[in-house]
C-alpha positions as CSV (number, residue, x, y, z in Angstrom):
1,X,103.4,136.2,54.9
2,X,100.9,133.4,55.5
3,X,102.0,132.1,59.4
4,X,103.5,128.6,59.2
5,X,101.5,125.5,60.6
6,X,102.0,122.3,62.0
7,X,100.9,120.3,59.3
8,X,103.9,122.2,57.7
9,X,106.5,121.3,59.6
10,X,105.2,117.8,59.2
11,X,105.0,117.8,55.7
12,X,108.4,119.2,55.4
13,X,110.1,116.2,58.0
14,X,108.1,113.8,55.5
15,X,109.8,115.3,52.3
16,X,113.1,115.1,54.2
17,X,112.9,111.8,55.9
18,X,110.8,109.5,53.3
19,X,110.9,111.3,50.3
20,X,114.4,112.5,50.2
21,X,115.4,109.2,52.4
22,X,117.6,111.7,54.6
23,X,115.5,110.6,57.7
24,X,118.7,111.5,60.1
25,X,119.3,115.0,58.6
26,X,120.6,117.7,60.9
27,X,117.7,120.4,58.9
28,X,114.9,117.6,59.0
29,X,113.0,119.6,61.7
30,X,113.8,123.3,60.7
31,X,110.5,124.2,59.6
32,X,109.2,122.9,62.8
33,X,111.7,124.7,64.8
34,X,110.4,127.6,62.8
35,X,107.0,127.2,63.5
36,X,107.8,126.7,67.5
37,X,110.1,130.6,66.8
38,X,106.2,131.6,66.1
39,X,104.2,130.2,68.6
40,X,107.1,132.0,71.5
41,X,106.0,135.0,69.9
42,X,102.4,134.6,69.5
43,X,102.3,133.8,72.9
44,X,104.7,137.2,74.1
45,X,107.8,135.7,74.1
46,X,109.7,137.7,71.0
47,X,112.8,136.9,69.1
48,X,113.3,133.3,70.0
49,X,116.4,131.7,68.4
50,X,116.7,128.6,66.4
51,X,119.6,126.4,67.2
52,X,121.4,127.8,70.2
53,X,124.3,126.3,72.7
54,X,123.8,126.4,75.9
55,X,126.0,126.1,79.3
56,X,125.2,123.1,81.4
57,X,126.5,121.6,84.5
58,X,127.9,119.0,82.8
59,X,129.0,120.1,79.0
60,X,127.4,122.6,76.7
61,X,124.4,121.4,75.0
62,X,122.6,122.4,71.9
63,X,119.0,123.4,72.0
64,X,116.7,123.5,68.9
65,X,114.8,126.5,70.0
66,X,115.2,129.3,73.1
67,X,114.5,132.0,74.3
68,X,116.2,134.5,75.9
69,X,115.8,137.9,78.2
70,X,118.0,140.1,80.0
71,X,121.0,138.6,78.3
72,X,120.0,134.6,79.7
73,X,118.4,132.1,78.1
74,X,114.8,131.2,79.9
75,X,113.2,129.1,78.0
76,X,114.3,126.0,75.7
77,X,112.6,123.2,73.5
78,X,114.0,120.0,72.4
79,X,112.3,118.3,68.7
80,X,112.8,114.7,68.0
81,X,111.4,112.8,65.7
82,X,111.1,109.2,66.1
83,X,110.8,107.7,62.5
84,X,112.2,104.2,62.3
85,X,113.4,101.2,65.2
86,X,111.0,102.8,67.5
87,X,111.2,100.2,69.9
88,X,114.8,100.9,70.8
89,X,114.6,104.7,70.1
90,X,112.0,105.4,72.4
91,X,113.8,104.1,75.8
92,X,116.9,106.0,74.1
93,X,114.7,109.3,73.6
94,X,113.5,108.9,77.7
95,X,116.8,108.7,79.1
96,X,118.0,111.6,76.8
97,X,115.4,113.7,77.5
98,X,116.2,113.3,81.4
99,X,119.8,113.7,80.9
100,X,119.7,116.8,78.9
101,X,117.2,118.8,81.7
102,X,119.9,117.7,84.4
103,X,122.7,118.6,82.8
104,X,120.9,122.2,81.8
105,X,119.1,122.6,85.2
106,X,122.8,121.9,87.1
107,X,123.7,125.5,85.7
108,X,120.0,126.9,85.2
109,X,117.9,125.5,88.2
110,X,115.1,127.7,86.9
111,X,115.2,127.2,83.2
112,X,111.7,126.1,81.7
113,X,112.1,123.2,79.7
114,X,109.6,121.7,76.8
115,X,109.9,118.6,74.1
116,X,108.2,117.9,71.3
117,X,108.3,114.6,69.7
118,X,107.2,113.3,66.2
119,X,106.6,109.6,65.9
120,X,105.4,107.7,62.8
121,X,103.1,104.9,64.0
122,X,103.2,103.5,61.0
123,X,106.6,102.1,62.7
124,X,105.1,101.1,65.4
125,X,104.5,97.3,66.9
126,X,103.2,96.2,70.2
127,X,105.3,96.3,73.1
128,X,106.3,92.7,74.6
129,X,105.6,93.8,77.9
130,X,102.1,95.1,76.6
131,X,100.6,97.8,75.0
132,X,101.7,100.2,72.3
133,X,105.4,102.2,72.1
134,X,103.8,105.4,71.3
135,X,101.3,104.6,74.6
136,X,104.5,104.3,76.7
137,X,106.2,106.8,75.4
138,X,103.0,109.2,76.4
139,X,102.9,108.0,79.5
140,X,106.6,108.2,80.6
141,X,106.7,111.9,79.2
142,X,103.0,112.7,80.9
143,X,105.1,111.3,84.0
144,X,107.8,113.4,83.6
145,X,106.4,117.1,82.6
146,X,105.5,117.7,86.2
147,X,108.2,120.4,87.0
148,X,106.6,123.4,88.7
149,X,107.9,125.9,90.9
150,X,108.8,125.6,94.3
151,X,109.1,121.4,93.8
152,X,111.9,122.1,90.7
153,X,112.4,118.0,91.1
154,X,115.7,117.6,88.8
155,X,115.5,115.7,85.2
156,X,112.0,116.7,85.3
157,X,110.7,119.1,82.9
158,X,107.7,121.7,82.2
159,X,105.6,120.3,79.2
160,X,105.6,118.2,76.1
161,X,104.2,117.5,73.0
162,X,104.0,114.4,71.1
163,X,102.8,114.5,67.6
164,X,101.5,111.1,66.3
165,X,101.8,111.1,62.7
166,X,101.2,107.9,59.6
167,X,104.0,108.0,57.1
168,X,102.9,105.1,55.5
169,X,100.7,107.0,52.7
170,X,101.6,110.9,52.8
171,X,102.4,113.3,56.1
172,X,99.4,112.9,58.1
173,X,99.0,113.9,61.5
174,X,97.1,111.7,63.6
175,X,97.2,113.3,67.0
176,X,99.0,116.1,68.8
177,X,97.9,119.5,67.5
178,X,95.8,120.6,70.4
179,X,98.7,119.1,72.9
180,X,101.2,121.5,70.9
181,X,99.2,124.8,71.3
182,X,98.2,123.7,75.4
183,X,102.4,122.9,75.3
184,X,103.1,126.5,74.4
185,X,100.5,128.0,76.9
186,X,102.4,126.3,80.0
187,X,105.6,126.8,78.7
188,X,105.0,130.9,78.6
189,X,102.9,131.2,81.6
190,X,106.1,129.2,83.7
191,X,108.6,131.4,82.3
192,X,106.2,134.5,83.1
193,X,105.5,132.9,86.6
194,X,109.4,132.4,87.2
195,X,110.5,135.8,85.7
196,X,107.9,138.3,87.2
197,X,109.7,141.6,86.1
198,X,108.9,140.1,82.4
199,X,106.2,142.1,80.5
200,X,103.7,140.3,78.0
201,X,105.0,141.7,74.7
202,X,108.1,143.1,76.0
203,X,110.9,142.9,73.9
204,X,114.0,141.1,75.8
């Protein structure tokens, strides 16, 4: 079976979202939490899960992707996609992103964390305070994925990836791809680096 690509997982949010006008659909990102199940593996992580609840300090809280060894969960990814009002979703998407790792890290101090985020800049207009949305959004998330072992500051998290893509004629991808497969690199080597008795293509 051919492997499953980014460009796929866009293509199927675009027939979801603008095609099928179900741009809020719980199964809008499967494929690309399907693709993410194949890059764990690829890069020795085996038999990630899709869709998984989690303890937190807080409240349990659902994760799109995780993986998970010895009988705990080690690794988690959170996908968004950022498709319409993205001046008032992307301040939302911040604050949840920094929630969700405290909540998660009060229970799981040394849980590695990554997001991906999809945003159609075809939706985008200039910031009043300057700038671009999709700029600031990079730049609050670059400011954020700086969480390395022994400084584990809280809210903070490992890596992230965010996928610029143009809706406005078809499901292009503008930018992101080679920030998605760098994303994946950090986010095995931290959970190798934080679970040492974990062997490169061991099963968990």
């Amino acid at each position: 079976m051919k492997p499953l690509t980014l460009q796929d997982a866009v293509s199927s949010l675009y027939s979801k979202a603008v095609v099928e006008g179900k741009s809020t659909s719980t199964k809008r990102l499967e494929c690309l939490a399907s693709v993410c199940v194949q890059e764990f593996e690829r890069h020795g992580l085996l038999n990630a899960e899709a869709e998984v609840t989690i303890d937190g300090g807080g409240r349990p809280k659902d994760w799109d992707v995780a993986w998970k060894w010895a009988g705990k969960y080690r690794t988690v990814l959170s996908l968004k996609s950022i498709l319409k009002n993205v001046s008032g979703t992307v301040p939302n998407r911040i604050d949840d992103a920094m929630g969700e790792t405290a909540n998660l890290q009060l229970y799981s101090p040394e849980i590695v964390t990554g997001y991906i985020m999809i945003l159609d800049l075809s939706q985008c207009k200039p910031r009043q305070a300057g700038g671009t949305w999709d700029g600031f959004l990079e730049e609050r998330l670059k400011a954020l994925a700086v969480r390395r072992a022994p400084y584990w500051t809280p809210s903070t998290f490992e890596a992230f990836s965010l996928i610029r893509v143009d809706f406005s004629n078809g499901p292009k991808i503008v930018s992101g791809i080679e920030q998605f497969e760098q994303m994946f690199d950090i986010l095995a080597n931290e959970t190798k680096r934080r679970n040492p008795a974990i062997g490169i293509g061991e099963q968990p």
